[in-house]
LOKE-960929 format. One line per 4 residues: number of its first residue (from 1); their letters; for each residue x, y, z of N, C-alpha, C. Coordinates in steps of 0.2 Angstrom, whole numbers, m for minus. Atoms other than C-alpha are relative to their C-alpha. Layout:
NUM = a = X,Y,Z,X,Y,Z,X,Y,Z; ...
***
This chain:
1 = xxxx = 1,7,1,727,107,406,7,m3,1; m8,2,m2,747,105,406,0,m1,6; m2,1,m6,748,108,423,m4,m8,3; 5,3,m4,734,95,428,2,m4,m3
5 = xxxx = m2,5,2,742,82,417,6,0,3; m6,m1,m5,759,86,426,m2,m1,7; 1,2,m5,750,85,442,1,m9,1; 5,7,2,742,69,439,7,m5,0
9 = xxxx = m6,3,2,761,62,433,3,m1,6; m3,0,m6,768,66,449,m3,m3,6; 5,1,m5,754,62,460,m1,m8,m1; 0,8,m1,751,44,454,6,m5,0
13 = xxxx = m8,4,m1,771,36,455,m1,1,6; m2,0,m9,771,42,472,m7,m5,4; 7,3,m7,753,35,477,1,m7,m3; m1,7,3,758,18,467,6,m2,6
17 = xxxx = m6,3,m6,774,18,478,m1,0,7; 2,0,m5,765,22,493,m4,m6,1; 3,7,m2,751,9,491,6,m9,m1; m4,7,4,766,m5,484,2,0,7
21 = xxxx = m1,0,m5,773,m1,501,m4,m3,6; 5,3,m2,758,m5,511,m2,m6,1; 1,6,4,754,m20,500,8,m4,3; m4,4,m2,770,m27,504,1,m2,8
25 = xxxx = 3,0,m7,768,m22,523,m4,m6,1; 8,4,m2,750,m33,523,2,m8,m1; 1,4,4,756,m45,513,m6,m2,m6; 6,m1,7,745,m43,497,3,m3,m6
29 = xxxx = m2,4,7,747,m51,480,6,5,m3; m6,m5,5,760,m42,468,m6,3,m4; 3,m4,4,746,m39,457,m4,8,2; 2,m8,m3,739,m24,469,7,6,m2
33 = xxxx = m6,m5,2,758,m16,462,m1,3,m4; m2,0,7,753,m17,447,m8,6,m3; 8,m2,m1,735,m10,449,m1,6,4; 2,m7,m2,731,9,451,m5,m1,8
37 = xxxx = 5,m2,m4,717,5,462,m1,m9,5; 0,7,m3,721,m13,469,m3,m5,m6; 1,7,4,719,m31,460,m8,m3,5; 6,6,m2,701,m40,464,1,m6,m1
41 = xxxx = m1,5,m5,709,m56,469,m2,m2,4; 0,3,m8,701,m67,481,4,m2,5; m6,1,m6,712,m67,498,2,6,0; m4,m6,0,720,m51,492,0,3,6
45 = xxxx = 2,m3,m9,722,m42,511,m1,5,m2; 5,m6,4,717,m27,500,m5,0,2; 8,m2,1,702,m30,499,m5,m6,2; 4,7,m7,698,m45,515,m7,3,m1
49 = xxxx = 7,m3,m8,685,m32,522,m2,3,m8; 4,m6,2,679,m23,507,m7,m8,m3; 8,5,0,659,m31,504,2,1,m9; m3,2,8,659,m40,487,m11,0,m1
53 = xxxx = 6,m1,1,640,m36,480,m3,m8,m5; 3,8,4,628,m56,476,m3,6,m5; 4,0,7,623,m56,460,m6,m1,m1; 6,4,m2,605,m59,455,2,m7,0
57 = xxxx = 0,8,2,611,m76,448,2,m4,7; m1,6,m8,619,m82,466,m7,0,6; 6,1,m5,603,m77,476,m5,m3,m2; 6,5,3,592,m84,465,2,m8,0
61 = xxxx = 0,6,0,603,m101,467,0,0,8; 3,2,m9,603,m98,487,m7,m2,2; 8,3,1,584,m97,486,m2,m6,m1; 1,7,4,583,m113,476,3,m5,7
65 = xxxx = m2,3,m7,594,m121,491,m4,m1,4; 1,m1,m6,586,m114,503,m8,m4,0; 7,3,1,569,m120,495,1,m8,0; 1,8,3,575,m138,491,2,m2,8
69 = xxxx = m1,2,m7,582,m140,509,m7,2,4; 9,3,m5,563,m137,516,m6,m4,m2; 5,8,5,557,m149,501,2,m4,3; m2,6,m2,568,m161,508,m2,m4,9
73 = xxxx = 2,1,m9,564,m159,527,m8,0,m1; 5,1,1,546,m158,521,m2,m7,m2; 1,6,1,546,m173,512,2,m7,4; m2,3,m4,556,m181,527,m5,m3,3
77 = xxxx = 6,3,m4,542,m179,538,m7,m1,m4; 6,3,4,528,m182,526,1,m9,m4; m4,9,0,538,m200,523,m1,m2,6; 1,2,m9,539,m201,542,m8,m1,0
81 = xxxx = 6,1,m1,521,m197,544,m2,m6,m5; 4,5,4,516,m209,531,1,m9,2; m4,6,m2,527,m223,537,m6,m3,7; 4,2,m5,518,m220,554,m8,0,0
85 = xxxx = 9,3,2,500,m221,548,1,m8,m3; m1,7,4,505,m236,537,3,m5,7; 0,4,m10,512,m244,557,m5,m2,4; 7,0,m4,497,m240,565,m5,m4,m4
89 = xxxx = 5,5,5,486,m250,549,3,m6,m1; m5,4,0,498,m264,549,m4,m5,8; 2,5,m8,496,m267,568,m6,1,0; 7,m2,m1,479,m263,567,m3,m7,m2
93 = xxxx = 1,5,5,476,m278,554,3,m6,3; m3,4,m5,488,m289,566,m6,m2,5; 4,2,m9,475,m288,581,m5,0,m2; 5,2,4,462,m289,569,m3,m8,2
97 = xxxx = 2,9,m1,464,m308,574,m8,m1,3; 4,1,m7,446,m314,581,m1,m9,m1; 1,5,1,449,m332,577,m1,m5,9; m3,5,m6,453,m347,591,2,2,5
101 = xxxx = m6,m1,m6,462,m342,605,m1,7,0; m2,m8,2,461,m322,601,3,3,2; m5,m5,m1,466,m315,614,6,m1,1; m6,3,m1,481,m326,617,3,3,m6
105 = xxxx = m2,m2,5,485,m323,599,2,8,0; m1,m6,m2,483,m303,602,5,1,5; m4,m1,m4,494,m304,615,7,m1,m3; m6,2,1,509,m310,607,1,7,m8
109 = xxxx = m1,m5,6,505,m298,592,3,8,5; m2,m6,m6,504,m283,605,6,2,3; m5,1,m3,519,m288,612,7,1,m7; m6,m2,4,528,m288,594,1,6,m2
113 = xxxx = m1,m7,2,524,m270,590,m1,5,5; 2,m4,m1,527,m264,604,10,1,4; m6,1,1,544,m259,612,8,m5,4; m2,7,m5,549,m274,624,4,m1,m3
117 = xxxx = m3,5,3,557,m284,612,8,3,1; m9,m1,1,578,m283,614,0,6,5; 1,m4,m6,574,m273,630,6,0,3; m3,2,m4,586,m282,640,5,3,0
121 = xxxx = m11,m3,0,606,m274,646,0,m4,2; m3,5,m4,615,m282,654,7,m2,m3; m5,2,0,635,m291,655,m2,m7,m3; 3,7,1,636,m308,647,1,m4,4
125 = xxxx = m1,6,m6,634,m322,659,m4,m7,m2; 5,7,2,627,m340,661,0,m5,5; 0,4,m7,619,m351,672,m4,m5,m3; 1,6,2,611,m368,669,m6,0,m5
129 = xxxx = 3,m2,6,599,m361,658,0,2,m6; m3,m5,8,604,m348,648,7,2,0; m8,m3,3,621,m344,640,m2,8,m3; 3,m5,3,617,m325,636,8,4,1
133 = xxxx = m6,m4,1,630,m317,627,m1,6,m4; 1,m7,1,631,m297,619,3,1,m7; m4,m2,5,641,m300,604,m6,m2,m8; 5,0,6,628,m297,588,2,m6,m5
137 = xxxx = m5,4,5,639,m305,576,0,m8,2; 0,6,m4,642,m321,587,m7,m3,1; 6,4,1,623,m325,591,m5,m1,m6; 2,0,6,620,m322,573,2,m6,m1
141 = xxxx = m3,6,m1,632,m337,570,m3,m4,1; 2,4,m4,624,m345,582,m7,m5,m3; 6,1,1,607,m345,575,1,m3,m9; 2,2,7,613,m350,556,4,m4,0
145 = xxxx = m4,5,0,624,m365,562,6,3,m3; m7,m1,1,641,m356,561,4,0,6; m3,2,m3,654,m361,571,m1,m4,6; 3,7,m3,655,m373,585,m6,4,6
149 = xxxx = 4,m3,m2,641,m363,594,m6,m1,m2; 6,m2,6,630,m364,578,m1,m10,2; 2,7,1,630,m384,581,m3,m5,6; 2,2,m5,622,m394,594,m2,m9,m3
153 = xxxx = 3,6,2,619,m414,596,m9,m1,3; 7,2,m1,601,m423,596,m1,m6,4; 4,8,m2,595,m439,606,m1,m2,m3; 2,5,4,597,m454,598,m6,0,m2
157 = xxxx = 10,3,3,578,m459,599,m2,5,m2; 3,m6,5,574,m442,593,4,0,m7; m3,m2,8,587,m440,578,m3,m6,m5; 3,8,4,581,m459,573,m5,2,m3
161 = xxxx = 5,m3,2,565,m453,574,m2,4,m5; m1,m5,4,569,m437,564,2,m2,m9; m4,7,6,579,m447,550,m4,m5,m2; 4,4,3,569,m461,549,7,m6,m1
165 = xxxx = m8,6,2,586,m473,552,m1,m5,6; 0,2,m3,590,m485,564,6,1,4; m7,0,m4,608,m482,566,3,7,m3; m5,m7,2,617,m466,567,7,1,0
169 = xxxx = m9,m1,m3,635,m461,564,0,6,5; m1,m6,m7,640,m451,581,4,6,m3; m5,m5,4,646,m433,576,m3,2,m4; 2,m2,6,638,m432,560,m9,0,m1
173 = xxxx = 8,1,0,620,m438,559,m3,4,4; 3,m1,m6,616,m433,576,0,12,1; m2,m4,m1,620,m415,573,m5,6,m1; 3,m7,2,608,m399,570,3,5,1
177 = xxxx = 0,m7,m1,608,m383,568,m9,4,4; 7,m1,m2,595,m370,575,m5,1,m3; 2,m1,7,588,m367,560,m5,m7,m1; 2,7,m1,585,m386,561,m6,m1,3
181 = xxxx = 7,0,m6,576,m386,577,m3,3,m1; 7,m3,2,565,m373,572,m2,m2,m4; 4,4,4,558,m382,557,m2,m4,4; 3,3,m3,556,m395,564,m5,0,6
185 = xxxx = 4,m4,m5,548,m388,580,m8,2,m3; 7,m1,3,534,m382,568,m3,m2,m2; 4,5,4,531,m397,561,m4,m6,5; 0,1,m4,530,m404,578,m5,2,5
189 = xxxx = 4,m2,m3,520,m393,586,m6,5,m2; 4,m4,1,510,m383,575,m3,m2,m8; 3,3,6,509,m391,558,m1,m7,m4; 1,5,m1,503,m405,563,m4,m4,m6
193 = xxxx = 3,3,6,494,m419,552,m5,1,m1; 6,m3,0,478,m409,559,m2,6,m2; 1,m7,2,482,m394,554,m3,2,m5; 5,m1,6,474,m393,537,m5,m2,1
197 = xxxx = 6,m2,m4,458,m397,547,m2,5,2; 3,m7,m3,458,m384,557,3,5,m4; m1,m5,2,465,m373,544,m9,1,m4; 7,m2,3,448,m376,533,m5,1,7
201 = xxxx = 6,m1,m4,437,m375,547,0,5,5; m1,m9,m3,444,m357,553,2,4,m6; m5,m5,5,448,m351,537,0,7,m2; m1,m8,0,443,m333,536,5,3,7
205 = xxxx = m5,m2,m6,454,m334,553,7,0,m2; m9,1,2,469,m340,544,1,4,m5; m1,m7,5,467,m327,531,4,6,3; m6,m7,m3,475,m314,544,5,m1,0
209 = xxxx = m6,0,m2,487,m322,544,4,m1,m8; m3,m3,5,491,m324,526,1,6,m3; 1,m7,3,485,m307,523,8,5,5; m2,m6,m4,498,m300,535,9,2,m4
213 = xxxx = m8,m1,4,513,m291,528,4,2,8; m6,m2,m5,528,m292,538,7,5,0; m5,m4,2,539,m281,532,0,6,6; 1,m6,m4,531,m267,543,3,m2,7
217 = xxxx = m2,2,m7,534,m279,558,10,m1,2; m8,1,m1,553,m283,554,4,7,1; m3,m5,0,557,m265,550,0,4,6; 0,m2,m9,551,m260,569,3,m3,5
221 = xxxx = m5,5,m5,559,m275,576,8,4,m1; m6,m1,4,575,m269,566,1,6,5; m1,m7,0,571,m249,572,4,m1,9; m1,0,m8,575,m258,592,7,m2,3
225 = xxxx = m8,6,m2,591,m267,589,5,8,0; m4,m6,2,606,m255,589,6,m4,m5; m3,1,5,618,m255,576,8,m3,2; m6,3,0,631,m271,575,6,2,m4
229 = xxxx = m3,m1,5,647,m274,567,0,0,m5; 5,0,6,646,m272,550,3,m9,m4; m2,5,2,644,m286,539,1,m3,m4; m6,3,8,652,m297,523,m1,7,m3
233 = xxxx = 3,m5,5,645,m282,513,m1,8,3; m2,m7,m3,651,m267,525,m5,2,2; 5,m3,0,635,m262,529,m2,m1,10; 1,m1,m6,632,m259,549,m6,m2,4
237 = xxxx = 4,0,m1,616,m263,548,m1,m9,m1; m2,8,2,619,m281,542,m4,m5,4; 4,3,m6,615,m291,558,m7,4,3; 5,1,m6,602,m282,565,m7,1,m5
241 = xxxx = 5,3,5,591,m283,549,m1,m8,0; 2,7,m1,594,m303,551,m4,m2,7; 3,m1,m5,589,m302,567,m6,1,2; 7,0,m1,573,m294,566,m4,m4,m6
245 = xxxx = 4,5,4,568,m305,552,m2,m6,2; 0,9,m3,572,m322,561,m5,3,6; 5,0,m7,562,m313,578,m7,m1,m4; 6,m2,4,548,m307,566,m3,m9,m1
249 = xxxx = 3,4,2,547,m325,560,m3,m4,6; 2,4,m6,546,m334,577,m6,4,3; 8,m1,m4,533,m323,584,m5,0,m6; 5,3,4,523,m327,569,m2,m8,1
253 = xxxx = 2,6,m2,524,m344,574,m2,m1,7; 5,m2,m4,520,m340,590,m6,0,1; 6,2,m2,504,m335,589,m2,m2,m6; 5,8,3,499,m348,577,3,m5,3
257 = xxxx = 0,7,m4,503,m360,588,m4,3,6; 8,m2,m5,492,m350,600,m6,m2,m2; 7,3,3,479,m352,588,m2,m7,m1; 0,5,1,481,m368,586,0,m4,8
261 = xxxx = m1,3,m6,484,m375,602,m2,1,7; 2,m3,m6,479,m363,614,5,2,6; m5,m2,m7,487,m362,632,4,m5,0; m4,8,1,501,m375,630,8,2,6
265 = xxxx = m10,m3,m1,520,m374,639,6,m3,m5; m2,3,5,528,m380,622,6,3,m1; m4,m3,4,544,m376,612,m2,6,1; m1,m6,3,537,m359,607,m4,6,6
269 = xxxx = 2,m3,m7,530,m355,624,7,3,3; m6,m2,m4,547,m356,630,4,5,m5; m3,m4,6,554,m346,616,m4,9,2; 2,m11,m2,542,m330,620,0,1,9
273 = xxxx = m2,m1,m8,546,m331,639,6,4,m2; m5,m3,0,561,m326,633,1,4,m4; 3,m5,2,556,m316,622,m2,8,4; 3,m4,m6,546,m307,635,3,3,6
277 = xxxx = m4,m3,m6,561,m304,647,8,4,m7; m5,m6,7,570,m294,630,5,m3,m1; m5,5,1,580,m308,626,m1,m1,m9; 1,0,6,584,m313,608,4,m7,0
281 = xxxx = m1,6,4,583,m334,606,5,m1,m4; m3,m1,6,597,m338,595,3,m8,m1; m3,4,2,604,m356,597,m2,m5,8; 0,6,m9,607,m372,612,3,0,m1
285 = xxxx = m5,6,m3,620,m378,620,0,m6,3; 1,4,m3,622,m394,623,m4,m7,m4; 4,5,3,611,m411,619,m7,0,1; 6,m1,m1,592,m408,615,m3,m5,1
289 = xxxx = 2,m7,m5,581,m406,623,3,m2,8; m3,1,m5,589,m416,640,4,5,1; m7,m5,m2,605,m407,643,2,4,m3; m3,m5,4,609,m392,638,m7,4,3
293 = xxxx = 3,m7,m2,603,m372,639,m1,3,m5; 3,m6,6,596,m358,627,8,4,m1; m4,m6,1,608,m346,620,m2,5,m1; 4,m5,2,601,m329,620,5,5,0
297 = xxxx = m4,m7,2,607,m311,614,m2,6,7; 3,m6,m3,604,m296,624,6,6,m1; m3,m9,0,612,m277,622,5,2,7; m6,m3,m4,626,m272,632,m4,4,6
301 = x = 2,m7,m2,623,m261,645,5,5,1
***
C-alpha cells in the first residue's frame, strides 16, 4: 500500500506538469493546471473535440422548436389557403353582378382581380397626353393635392358653375385638387339627380354593390405594387397601401358608372383606358379639361 501511495505521489506531479505544458502549448484556460483531469470550460482546447452528451431537458426543448416551427409553417399555409378561398368568394360575389349593363360591369371587376393592374415598366416620359412618372412618393402627392403637381386650374365657366359664383379670384378659387375632380366627376357623371331612380328600380342590383367588401380587392391591388419609400410613419409599405385603396375606389366607380350609363366615353371611360394599359391615374397637369394631360404612375423598369 506504501509503495502504491508513493507511486501515485510521483506519477501525478509529473503527469500535471506534463499536461500544464501541453495546456499552455494549445493555449487552454489556467484552470486545466489546476485540474487533474482538465477544467469543463466551454472553449477550453481541452476539450474542443471531446462530445458533450444533450440532456433529456435540451432535447425535449429542441422537439418543442422543432414542433412549433412546423406549427407555424402549417399555420402559414393554412392562413394562405384560407386567404385564397376567401379571394376566390370575394371575386366570385364581385361577378355576381347581373344587373344593367352586366357584362360591361364584369369586365371591369375581372380586370380588378386580375393581374393587369400597375403592369406597366417603363422610364418616365411625357407627351401631350400623359406626364408618367416612376416616383411612388411623388404621384402620391399628386393624387392628395401636394405640392405644385398636386394642384391644377379649372375653367372659369366650369369653376362658376361648380361654386355657384359669378366672379372668381384667379389663383385661388379656380384651383383643385384631384381628389376634387374626382368628387365631383361622380357627381357629374354617375350621381346624377336620376340616380335614386334608378337605384330603386334595380335595387337588388345595387345591393352587390353595397354588399361588396373591398378590403379583399385592395389587399390584391396592394399584393401588385412593389414596395415604395417609406412613409411619415417608416413603414415601406406606406404608399402602396394608399394606392391600392384610391385604385380600388376608382374601379368601383367604374363600373357603376357602367351600370349606370352603359357604353359612354366619359371621365371614368378614360380613367380605365389607362388603367387597362397598367398605368396608375393620379393627378392633371394643366387647365381642366381643355389644356392639359393625365399624370400617371407606372414601375420602373
Amino acid at each position: 500500500m506504501r509503495l502504491v501511495c508513493a507511486g501515485l505521489a510521483i506519477f501525478l506531479p509529473n503527469r500535471l506538469l506534463l499536461k500544464g505544458k501541453r495546456t499552455e502549448e494549445k493555449g487552454a484556460s489556467s484552470d486545466c493546471l489546476r485540474e487533474p483531469f482538465g477544467c469543463r470550460k466551454l472553449g477550453c482546447v481541452m476539450h474542443e473535440n471531446v462530445p458533450r452528451r444533450t440532456t433529456g431537458t435540451k432535447r425535449k426543448k429542441e422537439r418543442e422548436l422543432r414542433g412549433s416551427d412546423q406549427g407555424m409553417k402549417k399555420t402559414y399555409r393554412q392562413a394562405q389557403a384560407e386567404y385564397d378561398a376567401k379571394h376566390v368568394e370575394i371575386r366570385d360575389k364581385f361577378m355576381s353582378y347581373d344587373g344593367p349593363n352586366a357584362e360591361l360591369v364584369r369586365e371591369v371587376f375581372q380586370f380588378a382581380f386580375s393581374d393587369v393592374p400597375f403592369s406597366a415598366r417603363g422610364s418616365e416620359e411625357q407627351d401631350p397626353e400623359l406626364l408618367i412618372i416612376n416616383d411612388m412618393r411623388r404621384a402620391d402627392d399628386a393624387a392628395n393635392g401636394v405640392g405644385k403637381e398636386g394642384l391644377f386650374q379649372l375653367q372659369p365657366e366650369i369653376c362658376k358653375k361648380l361654386l355657384n359664383r359669378e366672379t372668381l379670384v384667379e389663383g385661388q378659387d379656380d384651383l383643385f385638387t384631384w381628389f376634387d375632380l374626382l368628387e365631383n366627376m361622380v357627381a357629374e357623371c354617375i350621381w346624377t339627380s336620376h340616380w335614386h331612380e334608378w337605384v330603386k328600380d334595380h335595387e337588388q342590383s345595387w345591393k352587390v354593390f353595397q354588399q361588396l367588401d373591398t378590403r379583399y380587392l385592395i389587399r390584391h391591388l396592394s399584393r401588385l405594387l412593389p414596395e415604395g419609400a417609406p412613409g411619415p410613419d417608416g413603414d415601406s409599405n406606406y404608399y402602396r397601401d394608399k394606392i391600392a385603396d384610391n385604385a380600388s375606389a376608382t374601379l368601383i366607380y367604374e363600373a357603376q358608372n357602367r351600370a349606370y350609363n352603359g357604353s359612354t366615353s366619359n371621365f371614368w371611360e378614360q380613367l380605365f383606358g389607362l388603367y387597362k394599359r397598367g398605368l396608375w391615374p393620379c393627378g392633371w397637369q394643366g387647365v381642366w379639361p381643355s389644356r392639359g394631360r393625365f399624370i400617371t404612375w407606372r414601375r420602373e423598369s
